[in-house]
C-alpha positions in Angstrom: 0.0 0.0 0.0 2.5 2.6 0.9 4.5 1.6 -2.0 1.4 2.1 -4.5 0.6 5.8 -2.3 4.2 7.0 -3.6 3.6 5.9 -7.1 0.1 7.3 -7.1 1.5 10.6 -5.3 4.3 10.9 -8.2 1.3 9.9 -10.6 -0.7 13.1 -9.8 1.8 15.2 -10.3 3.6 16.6 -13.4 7.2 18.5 -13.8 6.7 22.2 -14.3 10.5 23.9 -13.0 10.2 27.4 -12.1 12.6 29.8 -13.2 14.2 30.7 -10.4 14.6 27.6 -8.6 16.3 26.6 -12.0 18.3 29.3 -12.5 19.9 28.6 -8.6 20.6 24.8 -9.9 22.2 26.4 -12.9 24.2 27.8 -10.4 25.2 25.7 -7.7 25.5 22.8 -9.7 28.5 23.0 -11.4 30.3 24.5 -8.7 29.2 21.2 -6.9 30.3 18.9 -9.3 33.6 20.9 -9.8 34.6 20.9 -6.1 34.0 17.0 -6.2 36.5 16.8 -9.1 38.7 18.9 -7.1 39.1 16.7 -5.0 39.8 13.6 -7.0 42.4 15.0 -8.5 44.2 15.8 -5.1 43.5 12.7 -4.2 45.6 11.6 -7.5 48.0 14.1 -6.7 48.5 12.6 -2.9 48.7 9.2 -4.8 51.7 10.1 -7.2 53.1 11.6 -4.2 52.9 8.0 -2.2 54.5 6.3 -5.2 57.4 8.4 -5.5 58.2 8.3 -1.5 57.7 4.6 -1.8 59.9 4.5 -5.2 62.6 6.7 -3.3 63.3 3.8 -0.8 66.2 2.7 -3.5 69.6 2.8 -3.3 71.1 6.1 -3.0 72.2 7.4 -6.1 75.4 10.1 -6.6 74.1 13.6 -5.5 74.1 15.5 -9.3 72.4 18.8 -9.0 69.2 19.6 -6.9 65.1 19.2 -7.6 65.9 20.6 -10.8 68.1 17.2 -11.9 66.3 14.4 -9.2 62.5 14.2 -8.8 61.0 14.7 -5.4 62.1 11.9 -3.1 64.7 10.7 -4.9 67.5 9.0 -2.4 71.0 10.7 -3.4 74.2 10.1 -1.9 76.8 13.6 -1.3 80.0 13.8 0.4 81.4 16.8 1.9 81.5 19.1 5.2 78.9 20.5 7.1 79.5 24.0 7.6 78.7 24.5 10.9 78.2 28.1 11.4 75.7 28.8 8.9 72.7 26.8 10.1 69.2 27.9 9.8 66.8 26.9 12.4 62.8 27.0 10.4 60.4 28.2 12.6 56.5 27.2 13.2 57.4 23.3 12.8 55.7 21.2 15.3 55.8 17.7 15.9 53.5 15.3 18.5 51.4 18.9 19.9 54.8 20.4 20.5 56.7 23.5 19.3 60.5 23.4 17.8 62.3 23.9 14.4 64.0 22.1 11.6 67.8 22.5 11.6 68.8 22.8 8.1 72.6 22.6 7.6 74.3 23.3 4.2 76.5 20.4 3.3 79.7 22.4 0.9 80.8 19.7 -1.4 83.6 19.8 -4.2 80.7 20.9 -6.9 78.3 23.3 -4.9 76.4 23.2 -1.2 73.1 21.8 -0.5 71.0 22.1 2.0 70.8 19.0 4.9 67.2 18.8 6.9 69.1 16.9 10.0 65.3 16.6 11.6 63.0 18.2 14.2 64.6 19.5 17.5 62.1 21.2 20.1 62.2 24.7 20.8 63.8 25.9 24.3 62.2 28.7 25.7 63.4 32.1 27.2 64.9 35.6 26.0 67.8 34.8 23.6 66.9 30.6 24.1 68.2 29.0 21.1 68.9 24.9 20.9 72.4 23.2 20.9 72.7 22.1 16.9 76.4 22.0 17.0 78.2 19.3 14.7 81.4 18.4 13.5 83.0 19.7 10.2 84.5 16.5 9.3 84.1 15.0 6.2 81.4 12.8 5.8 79.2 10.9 3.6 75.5 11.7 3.7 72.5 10.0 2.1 68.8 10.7 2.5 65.6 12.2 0.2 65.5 14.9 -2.1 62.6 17.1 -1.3 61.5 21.1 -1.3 62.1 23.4 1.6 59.0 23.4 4.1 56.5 25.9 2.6 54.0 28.1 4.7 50.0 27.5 4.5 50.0 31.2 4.6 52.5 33.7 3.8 53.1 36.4 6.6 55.4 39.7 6.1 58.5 39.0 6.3 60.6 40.1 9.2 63.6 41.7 9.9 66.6 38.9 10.2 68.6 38.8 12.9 72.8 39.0 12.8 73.2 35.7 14.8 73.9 32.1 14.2 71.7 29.5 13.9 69.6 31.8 12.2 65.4 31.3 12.9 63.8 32.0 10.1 60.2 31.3 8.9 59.2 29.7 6.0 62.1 30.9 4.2 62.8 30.6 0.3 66.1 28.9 -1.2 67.1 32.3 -2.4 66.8 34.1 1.6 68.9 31.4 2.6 71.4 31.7 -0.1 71.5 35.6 0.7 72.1 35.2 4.3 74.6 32.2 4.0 76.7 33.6 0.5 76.2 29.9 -0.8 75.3 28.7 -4.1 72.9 26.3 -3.1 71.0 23.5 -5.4 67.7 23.4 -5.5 65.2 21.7 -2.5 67.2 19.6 0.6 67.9 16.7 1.5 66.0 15.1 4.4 68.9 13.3 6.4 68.3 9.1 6.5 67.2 8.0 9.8 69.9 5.8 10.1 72.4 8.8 10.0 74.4 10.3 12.0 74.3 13.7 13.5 70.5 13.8 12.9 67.6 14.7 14.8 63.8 13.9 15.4 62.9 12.2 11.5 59.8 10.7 10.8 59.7 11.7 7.1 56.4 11.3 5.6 55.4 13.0 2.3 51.9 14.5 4.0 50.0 15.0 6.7 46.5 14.3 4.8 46.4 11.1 2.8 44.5 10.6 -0.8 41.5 9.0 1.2 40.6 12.0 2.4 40.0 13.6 -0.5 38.5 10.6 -1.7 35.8 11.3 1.0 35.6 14.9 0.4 34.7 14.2 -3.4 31.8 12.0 -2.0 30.6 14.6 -0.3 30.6 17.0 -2.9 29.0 14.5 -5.1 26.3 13.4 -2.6 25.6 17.3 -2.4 24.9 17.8 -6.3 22.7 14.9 -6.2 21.0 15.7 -3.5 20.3 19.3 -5.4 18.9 17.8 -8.0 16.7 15.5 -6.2 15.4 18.7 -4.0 14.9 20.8 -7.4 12.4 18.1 -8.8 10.9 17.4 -6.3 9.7 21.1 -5.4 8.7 21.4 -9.6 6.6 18.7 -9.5 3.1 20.2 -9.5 -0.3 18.3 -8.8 -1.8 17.9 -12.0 -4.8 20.2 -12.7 -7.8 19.0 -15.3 -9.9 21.3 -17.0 
């Protein structure tokens, strides 16, 4: 019985769409559909991400140039000497809930520098408290993943730097820390192996939000347009009138 009442309710009732409810559709609609495909292809873009961190688990190749000669994740393989008093302590990084920095130290070798991500460290706190991120200037042999410098969700002004080793800076470009250092530098950082000395806190992952997410984002979106659609029928459908 109920089952016939819907069809007989449906039945009664023909498809007139008004303009405006239309026109809103129109609207909304695409912008729906298009924040659902969005999403898939970040979740894509996460994916390709996954592979090449997974792909970059090979052996370390020869160190031949930056980004702009390895693709992201890439293990390489440099030897030099850290040069220990030009390190750049990168502000705003946090790591379980807790404040602290990434100590990035360039690594001079016999064709350039290049900068080393040694890992997290937390912040000590007090007027003038910076961490202990000495190291030794020996030669050495380091190997770990090619990857860009850590880049801000949003970009604030930019201020004044101060005159002091390790230098804190935030978010700060290849190019500021080329200025501040006098290096050449290659392209993007290394991100030190775990298994290597000298190192901090390293947990490298290549994100924080994984391609499901976005997977389940693009549901929603789509779940949304649909559910648009549904609503504008079912308001145009008019009782049939006879004459």
């Amino acid at each position: 019985r109920q089952e016939y009442s819907v069809v007989a309710w449906f039945a009664e009732r023909t498809f007139r769409p008004g303009l405006w409810p239309t026109l809103a559709v129109l609207a909304l609609l695409p912008l729906l559909l298009w924040l659902g495909w969005w999403q898939l292809d970040r979740a894509d873009q996460k994916q390709s991400l996954l592979a090449s961190f997974a792909a970059g688990d090979q052996t370390a190749t020869a160190l031949s140039g930056g980004l702009d000669t390895h693709s992201r994740y890439t293990r390489v393989r440099s030897e030099g000497r850290f040069l220990t008093d030009r390190q750049i302590l990168i502000d705003n990084m946090t790591r379980e809930g807790k404040a602290g920095y990434f100590v990035l130290t360039p690594l001079v070798t016999e064709s350039g520098a290049v900068l080393v991500n040694r890992g997290w460290i937390p912040k000590t706190f007090g007027k003038g408290a910076l961490p202990d991120v000495a190291v030794g200037g020996n030669p050495r042999s380091v190997t770990g993943r090619m990857d860009h410098l850590p880049r801000a969700g949003l970009a604030l002004a930019a201020e004044p730097l101060p005159q002091e080793w390790p230098m804190v800076m935030q978010f700060p470009t290849l190019e500021e820390i080329a200025r501040e250092t006098g290096l050449d530098l290659v392209p993007g950082m290394i991100l030190l192996d775990d298994d290597q000395p000298d190192g901090y806190a390293r947990q490298w992952k290549p994100m924080e939000i994984g391609p499901e997410r976005h997977l389940g984002y693009a549901v929603q979106w789509f779940a949304l347009a649909l559910t648009l659609v549904i609503i504008w029928i079912v308001v145009n459908l008019r009782k049939r009138t006879y004459d």
